[in-house]
C-alpha positions as CSV (number, residue, x, y, z in Angstrom):
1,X,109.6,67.0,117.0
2,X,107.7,70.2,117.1
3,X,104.5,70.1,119.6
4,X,101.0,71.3,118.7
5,X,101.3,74.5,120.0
6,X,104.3,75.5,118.0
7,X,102.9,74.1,114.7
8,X,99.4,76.1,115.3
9,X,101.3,79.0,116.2
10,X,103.6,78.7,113.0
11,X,100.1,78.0,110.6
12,X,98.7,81.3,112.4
13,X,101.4,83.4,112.1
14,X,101.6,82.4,108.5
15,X,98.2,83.6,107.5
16,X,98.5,86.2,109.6
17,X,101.8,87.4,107.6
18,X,100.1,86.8,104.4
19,X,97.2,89.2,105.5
20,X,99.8,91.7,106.0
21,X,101.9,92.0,103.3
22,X,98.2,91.2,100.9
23,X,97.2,94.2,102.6
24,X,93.8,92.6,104.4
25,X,95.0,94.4,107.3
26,X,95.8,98.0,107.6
27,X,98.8,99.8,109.0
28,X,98.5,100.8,112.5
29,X,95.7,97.8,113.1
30,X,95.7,97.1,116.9
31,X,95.6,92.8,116.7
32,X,93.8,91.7,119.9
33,X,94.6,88.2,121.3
34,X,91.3,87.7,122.4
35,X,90.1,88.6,119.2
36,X,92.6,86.4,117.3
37,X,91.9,83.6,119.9
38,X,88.3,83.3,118.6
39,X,88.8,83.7,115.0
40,X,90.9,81.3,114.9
41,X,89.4,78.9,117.8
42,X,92.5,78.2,119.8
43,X,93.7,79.6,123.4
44,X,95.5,82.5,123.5
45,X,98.9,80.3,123.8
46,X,100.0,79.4,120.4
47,X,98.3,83.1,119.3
48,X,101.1,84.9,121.4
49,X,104.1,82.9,120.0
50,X,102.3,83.3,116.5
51,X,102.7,87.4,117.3
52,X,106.0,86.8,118.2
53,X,106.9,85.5,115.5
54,X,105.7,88.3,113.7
55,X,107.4,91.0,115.5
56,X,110.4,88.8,115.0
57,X,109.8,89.7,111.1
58,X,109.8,93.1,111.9
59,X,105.4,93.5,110.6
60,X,104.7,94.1,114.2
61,X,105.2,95.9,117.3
62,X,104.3,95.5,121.2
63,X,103.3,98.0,123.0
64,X,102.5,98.6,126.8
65,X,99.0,98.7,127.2
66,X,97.9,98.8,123.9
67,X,98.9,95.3,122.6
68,X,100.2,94.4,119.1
69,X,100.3,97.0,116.3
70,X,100.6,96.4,113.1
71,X,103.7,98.4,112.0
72,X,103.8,101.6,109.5
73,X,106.7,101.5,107.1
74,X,108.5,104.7,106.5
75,X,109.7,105.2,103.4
76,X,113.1,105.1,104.1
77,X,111.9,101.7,105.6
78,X,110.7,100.4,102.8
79,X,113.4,101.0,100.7
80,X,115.2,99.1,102.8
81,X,112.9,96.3,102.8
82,X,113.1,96.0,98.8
83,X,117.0,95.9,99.2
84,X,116.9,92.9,101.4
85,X,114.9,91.5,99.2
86,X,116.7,92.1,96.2
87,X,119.6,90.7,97.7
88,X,118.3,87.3,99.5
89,X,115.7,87.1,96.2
90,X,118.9,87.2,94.2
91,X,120.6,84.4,96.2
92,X,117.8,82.2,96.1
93,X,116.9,82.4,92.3
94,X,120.8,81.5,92.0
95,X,121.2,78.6,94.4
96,X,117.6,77.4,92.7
97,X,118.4,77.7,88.8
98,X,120.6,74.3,88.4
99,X,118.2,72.4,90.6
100,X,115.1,73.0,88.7
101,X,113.3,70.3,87.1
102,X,110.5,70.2,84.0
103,X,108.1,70.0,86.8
104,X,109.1,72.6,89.2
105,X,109.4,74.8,85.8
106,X,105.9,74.1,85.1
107,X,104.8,75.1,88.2
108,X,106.7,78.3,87.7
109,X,105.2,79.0,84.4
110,X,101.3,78.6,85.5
111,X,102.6,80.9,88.3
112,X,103.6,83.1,85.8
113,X,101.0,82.7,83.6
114,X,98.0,83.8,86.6
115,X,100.0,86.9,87.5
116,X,99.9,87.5,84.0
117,X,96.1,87.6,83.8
118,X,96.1,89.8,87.0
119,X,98.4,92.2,85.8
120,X,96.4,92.0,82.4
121,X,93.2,92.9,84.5
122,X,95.0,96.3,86.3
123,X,96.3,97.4,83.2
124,X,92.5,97.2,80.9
125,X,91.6,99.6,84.1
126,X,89.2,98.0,86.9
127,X,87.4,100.4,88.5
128,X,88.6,101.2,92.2
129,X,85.6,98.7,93.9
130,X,86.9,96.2,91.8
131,X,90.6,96.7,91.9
132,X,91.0,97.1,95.9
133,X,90.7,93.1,95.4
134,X,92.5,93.0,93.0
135,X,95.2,94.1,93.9
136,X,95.4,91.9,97.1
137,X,95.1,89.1,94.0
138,X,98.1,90.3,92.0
139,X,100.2,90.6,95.4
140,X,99.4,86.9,96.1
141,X,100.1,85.7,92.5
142,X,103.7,87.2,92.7
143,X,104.2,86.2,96.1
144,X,103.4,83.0,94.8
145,X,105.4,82.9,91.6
146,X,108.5,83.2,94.1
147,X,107.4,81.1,96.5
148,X,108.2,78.4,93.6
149,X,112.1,79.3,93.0
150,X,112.2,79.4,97.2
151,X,111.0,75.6,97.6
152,X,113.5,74.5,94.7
153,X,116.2,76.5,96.5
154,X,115.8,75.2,99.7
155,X,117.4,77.7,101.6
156,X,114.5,77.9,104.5
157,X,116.9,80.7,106.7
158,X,117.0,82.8,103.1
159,X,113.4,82.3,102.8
160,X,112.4,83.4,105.9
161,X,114.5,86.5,106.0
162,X,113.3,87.9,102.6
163,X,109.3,87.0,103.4
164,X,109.9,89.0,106.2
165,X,111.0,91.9,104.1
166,X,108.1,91.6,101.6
167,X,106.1,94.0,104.0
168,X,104.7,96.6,101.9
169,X,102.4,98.6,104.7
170,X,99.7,98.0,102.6
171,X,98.3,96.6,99.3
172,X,97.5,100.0,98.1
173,X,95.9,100.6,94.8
174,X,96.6,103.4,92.5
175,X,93.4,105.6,92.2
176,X,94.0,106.9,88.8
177,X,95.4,104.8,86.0
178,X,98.6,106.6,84.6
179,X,101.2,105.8,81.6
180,X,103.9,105.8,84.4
181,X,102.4,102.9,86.3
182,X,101.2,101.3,83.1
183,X,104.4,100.3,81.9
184,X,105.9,99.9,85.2
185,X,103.5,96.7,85.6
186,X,104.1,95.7,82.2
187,X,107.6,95.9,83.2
188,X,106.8,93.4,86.3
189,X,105.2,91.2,84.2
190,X,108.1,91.3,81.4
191,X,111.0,91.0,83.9
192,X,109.2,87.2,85.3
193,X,109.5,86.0,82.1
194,X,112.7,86.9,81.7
195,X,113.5,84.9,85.0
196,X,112.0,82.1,83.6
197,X,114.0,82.3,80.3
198,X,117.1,82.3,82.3
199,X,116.0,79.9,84.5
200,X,115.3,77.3,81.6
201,X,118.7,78.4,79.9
202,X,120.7,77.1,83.6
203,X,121.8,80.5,83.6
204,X,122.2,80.9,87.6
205,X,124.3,84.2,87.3
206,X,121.9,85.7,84.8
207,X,118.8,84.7,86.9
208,X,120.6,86.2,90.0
209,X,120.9,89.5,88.1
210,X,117.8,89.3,86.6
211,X,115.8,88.5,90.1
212,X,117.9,91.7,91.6
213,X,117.0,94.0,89.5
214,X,113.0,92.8,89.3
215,X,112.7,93.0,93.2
216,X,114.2,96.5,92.7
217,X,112.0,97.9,90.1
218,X,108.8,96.1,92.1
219,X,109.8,98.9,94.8
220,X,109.7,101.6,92.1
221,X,105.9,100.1,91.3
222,X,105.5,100.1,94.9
223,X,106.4,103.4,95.7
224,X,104.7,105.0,93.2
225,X,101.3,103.6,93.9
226,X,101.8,104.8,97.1
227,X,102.3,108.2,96.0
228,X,99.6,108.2,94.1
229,X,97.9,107.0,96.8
230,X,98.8,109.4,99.3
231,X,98.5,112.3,96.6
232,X,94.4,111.2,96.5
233,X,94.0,110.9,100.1
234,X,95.1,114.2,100.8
């Protein structure tokens, strides 16, 4: 049986992943125990294994004297991120697609159907106040929308590996609306339906396919926000 300091140290590191990859915390963030200690109101115990955990994942780094980092993807690192993914991603949306019942397919279509609204909301063009939050939204309504076809798969070592590829360095928005990125979130949108389609039909080697290929374009999106991004900063 797990003790109380492992199970705090698992809920923190938890949120503190989900932070990450919604992009509440920048890239290059020092994280301070004594800080983290207080915000979250336990001794500095469960916070270090929580960090550990983390590193484990790859989203941070120690360093001597400095503490904990949040790490900066390159971009050849990222790219290698989204092909782990696509590949575990794939795995688990097969293994998941015979097991699903009417409920767990509900679930996964009101999943579907608030990243849909999101996704609706980045394309009618917030303005860039309004869309930093946004986007840290959208992130956590298509985290969310897989989270669903992991819990029916069941595969908790498959699960773990590919969260801990979802690190994106940042939830980045794009500052200026373009056709490109347009469709390429249409696309997003799109390509989870289609999931779901296959999913319904019991079609676990068309879902694997299909959840492959979607994990690879949502790099594409990815890196061409960033881009963008970096194009504006500069």
């Amino acid at each position: 049986m797990p003790s109380l300091t492992s199970t705090k140290a698992d809920e923190i590191a938890l949120d503190l992943e989900q932070a990450i990859v919604a992009g509440d915390i920048a890239p290059g963030t020092v994280l301070r125990q004594e800080q983290l200690s207080a915000r979250y109101g336990v001794s500095r115990t469960p916070i270090r294994e929580a960090l550990r955990r983390l590193a484990a994942l790859g989203l941070v780094s120690f360093e001597p004297n400095r503490g904990v980092r949040l790490r900066t993807l390159s971009r050849d690192e990222l790219r290698e991120a989204f092909l782990v993914r696509a590949e575990l991603e794939s795995l688990a949306t097969e293994v998941a697609t015979p097991r699903f019942t009417e409920a767990g397919l509900a679930e996964l279509e009101a999943a579907e159907e608030r990243f849909a609204r999101l996704t609706e909301e980045l394309r009618s063009g917030a303005t860039v106040t309004d869309r930093a939050a946004l986007v840290t939204d959208w992130v956590r309504a298509n985290h969310a929308f897989h989270d669903v076809i992991y819990a029916v798969a069941g595969l908790a070592l498959v699960e773990r590996l590919a969260k801990g590829a979802r690190f994106s360095g940042s939830a980045v928005w794009a500052p200026e609306d373009t056709q490109e990125l347009d469709d390429l979130y249409a696309a997003n949108e799109r390509q989870h339906g289609a999931l779901i389609a296959a999913i319904r039909a019991g079609s676990a080697a068309g879902a694997r396919s299909l959840a492959r290929e979607h994990v690879l374009a949502s790099g594409r999106l990815l890196e061409r926000i960033i881009a963008q991004h970096w194009a504006h900063s500069a």
